[in-house]
C-alpha positions in Angstrom: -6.2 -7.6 -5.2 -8.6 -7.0 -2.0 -9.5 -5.1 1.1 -10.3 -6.3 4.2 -11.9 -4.2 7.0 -12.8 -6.1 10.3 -15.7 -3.3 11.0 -17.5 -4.8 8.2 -19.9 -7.6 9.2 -18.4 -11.2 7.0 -20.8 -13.6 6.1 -21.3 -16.4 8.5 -18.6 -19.2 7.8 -16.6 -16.6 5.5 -14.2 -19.5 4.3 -11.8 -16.7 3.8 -11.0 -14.6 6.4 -8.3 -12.4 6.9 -7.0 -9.1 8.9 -7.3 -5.5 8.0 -5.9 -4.8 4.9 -6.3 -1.0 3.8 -5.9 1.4 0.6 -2.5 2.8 2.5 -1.5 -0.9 3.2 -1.5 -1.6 -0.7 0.2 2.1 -1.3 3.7 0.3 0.0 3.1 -2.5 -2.5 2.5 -0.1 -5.4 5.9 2.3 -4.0 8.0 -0.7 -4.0 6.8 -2.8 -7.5 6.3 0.8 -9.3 2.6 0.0 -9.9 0.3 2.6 -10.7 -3.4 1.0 -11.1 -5.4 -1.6 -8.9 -8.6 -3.6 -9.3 -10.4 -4.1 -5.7 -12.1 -7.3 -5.8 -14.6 -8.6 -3.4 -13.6 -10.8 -1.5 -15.7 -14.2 -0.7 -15.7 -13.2 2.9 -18.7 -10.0 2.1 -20.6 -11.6 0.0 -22.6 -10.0 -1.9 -21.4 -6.8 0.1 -19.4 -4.7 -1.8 -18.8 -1.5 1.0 -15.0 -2.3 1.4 -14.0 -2.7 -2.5 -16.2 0.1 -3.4 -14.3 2.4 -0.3 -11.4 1.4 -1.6 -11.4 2.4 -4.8 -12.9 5.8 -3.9 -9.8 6.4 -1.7 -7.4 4.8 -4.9 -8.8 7.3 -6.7 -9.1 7.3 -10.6 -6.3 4.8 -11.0 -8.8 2.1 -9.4 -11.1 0.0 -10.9 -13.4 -3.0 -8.8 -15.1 -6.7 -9.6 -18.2 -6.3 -7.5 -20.0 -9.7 -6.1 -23.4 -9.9 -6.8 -26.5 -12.3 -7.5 -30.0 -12.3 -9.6 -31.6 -10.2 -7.1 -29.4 -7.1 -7.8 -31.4 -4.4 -9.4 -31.0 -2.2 -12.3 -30.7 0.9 -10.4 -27.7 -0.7 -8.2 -25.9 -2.0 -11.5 -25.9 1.6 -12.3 -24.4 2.5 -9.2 -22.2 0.6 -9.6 -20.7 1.5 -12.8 -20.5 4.9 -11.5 -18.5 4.1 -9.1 -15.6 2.1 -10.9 -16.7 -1.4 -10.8 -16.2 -3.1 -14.4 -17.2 -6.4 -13.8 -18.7 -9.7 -11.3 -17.1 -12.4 -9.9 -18.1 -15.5 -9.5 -16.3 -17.9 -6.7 -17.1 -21.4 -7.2 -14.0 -22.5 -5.1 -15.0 -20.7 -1.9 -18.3 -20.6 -3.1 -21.5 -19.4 -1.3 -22.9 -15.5 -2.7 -23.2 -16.8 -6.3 -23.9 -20.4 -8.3 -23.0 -21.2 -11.9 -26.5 -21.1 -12.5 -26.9 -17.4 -12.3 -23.5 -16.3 -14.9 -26.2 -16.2 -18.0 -29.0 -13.9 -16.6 -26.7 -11.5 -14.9 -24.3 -11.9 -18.2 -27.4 -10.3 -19.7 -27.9 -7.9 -17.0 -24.6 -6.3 -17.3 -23.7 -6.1 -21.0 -24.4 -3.5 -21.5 -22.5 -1.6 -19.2 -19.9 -3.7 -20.9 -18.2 -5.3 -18.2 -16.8 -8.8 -17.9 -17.6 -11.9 -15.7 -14.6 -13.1 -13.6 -14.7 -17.1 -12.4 -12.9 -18.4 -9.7 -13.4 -22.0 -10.5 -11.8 -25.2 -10.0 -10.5 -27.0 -13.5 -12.1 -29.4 -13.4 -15.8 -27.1 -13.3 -14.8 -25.4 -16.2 -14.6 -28.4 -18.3 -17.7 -29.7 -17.3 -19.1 -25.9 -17.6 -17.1 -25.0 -21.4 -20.6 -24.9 -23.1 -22.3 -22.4 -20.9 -19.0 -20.5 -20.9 -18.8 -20.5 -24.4 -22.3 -19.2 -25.1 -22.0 -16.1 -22.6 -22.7 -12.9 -24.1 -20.1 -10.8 -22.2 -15.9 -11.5 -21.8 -15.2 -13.6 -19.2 -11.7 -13.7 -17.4 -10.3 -16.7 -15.5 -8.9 -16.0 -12.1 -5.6 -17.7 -10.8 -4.5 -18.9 -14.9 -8.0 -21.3 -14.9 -7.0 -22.8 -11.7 -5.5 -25.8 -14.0 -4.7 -29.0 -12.3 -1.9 -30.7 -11.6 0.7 -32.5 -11.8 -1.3 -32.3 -16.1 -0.4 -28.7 -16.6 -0.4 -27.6 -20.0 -1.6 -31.6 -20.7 -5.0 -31.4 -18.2 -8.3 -31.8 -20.0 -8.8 -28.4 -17.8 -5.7 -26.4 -20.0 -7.5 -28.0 -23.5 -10.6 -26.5 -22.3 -9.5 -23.4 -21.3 -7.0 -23.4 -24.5 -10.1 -23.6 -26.5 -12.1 -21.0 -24.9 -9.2 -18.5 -25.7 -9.7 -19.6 -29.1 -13.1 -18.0 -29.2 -11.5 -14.6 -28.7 -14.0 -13.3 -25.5 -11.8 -15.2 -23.0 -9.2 -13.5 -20.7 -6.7 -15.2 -17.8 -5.5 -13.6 -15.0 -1.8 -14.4 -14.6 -1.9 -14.2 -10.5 -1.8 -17.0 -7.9 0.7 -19.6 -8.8 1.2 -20.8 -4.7 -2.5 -22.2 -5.7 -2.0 -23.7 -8.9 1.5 -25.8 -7.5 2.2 -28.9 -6.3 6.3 -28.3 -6.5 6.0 -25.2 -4.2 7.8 -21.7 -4.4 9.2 -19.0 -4.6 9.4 -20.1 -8.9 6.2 -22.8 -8.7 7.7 -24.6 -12.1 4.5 -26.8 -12.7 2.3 -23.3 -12.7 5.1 -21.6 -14.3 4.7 -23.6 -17.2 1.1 -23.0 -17.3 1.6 -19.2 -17.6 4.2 -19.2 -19.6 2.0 -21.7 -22.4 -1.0 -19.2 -21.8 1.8 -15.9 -22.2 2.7 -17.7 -25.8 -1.1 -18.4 -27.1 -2.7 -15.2 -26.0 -0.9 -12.6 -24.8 -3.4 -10.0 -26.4 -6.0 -11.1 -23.7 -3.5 -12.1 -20.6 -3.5 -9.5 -17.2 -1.6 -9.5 -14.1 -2.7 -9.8 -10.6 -0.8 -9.9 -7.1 -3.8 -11.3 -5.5 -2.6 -9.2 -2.3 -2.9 -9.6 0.3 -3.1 -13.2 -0.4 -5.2 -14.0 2.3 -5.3 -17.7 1.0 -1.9 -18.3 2.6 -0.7 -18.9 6.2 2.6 -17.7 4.8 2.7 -15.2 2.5 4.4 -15.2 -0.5 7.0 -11.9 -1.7 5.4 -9.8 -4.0 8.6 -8.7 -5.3 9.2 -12.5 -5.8 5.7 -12.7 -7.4 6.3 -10.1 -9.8 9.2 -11.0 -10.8 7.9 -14.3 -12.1 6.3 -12.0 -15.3 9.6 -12.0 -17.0 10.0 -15.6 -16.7 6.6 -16.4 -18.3 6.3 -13.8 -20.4 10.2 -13.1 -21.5 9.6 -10.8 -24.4 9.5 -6.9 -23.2 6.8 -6.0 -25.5 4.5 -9.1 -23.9 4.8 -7.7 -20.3 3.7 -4.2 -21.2 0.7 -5.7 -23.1 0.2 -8.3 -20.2 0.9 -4.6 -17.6 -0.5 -1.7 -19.6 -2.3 -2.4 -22.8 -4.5 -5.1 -22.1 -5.9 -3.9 -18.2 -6.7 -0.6 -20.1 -9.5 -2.8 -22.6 -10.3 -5.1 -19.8 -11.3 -3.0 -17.2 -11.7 0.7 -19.0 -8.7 2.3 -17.8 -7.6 5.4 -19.9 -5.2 4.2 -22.8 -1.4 4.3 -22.2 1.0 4.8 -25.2 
């Protein structure tokens, strides 16, 4: 999910924009789905500005956890910041793209191992076909927003699904189950085409498959219920003991949460 804070310059041309959205904002999400944790992510809008997911998670508290946004020029000292401050891994945006290029994932995967934090790509799926090698060869984990951002109407049959089928294979890949209004051509509130999708990914790797609400989905005109949203999880992942692993276990490796029993 992300913050928004209008007092905080954007980047000129943000291709995202959206309006205040605050730590006590998300509380009424988290009292009415019975979440507990969050992970702030920056948003394209900042840039390489991290102030309001790094304010954020200090007001969360030590249920939060951030994806920072930043490029080759970051140094080592501000890596160790920071870690210090909760973040557990970078984002890459190569759909509204602009801070970071595809070019800069294997020095900065480098760079941050070993805090041992992940890379997260926002990338069409069609990119991450024509980018498997240099995904596969990437020292860290890397995590998939929006289930791979598969195309359709191919689904589960689009070269982008093989490819990002095969990169789960390798066993450093992780998908975030979040987004379906983007991944849809048959609309909501149960997006069958990118229902499928998460339900195929739920079945061949539900060891390395988290959640997101991608609140406050500032993508959309009309916003989708998160109730709705959530919901969805025990269509594509029907067995009980998948969603705690897709809710509990696996956020705990991915993002250094304290383990849950």
């Amino acid at each position: 999910m992300h913050f928004f804070d209008k007092r905080v310059a954007t980047v000129p041309g943000a291709p995202v924009l959206h309006p205040d959205a605050f730590p006590n904002d998300y509380r009424k999400i988290q009292r009415r789905l019975g979440l507990q944790r969050n992970v702030v992510v920056t948003p394209s809008a900042y840039g390489t500005n991290n102030q309001v997911t790094l304010s954020g998670i200090a007001e969360m508290g030590s249920n939060a956890r951030g994806v920072a946004v930043v490029d080759t020029s970051v140094t080592d000292a501000e890596l160790q910041r920071l870690h210090g401050l909760g973040i557990r891994g970078i984002r890459f945006n190569l759909v509204q793209a602009g801070a970071t290029s595809l070019e800069m994932a294997e020095p900065l995967a480098a760079r941050i191992k070993p805090f041992g934090w992940h890379i997260q790509f926002h990338m069409p799926g069609r990119a991450m076909v024509e980018a498997e090698s240099l995904l596969a060869r990437l020292p860290v984990r890397i995590a998939f927003d929006h289930m791979g951002r598969v195309a359709q109407p191919g689904g589960v049959e689009d070269p982008s699904f093989v490819t990002l089928s095969r990169l789960l294979g390798r066993g450093n890949t992780w998908v975030k189950l979040s987004g379906p209004y983007l991944n849809t051509r048959q609309g909501g509130p149960e997006y069958p085409d990118a229902s499928a999708v998460a339900r195929e990914l739920a079945r061949i790797a539900p060891e390395r498959m988290v959640w997101g609400s991608d609140w406050p989905h500032a993508t959309e005109t009309t916003k989708p219920d998160d109730a709705q949203l959530f919901d969805l999880l025990s269509a594509w992942a029907p067995d009980e003991g998948v969603r705690r692993r897709i809710l509990v276990q696996n956020p705990a490796e991915l993002y250094d949460f304290p383990s849950v029993p």
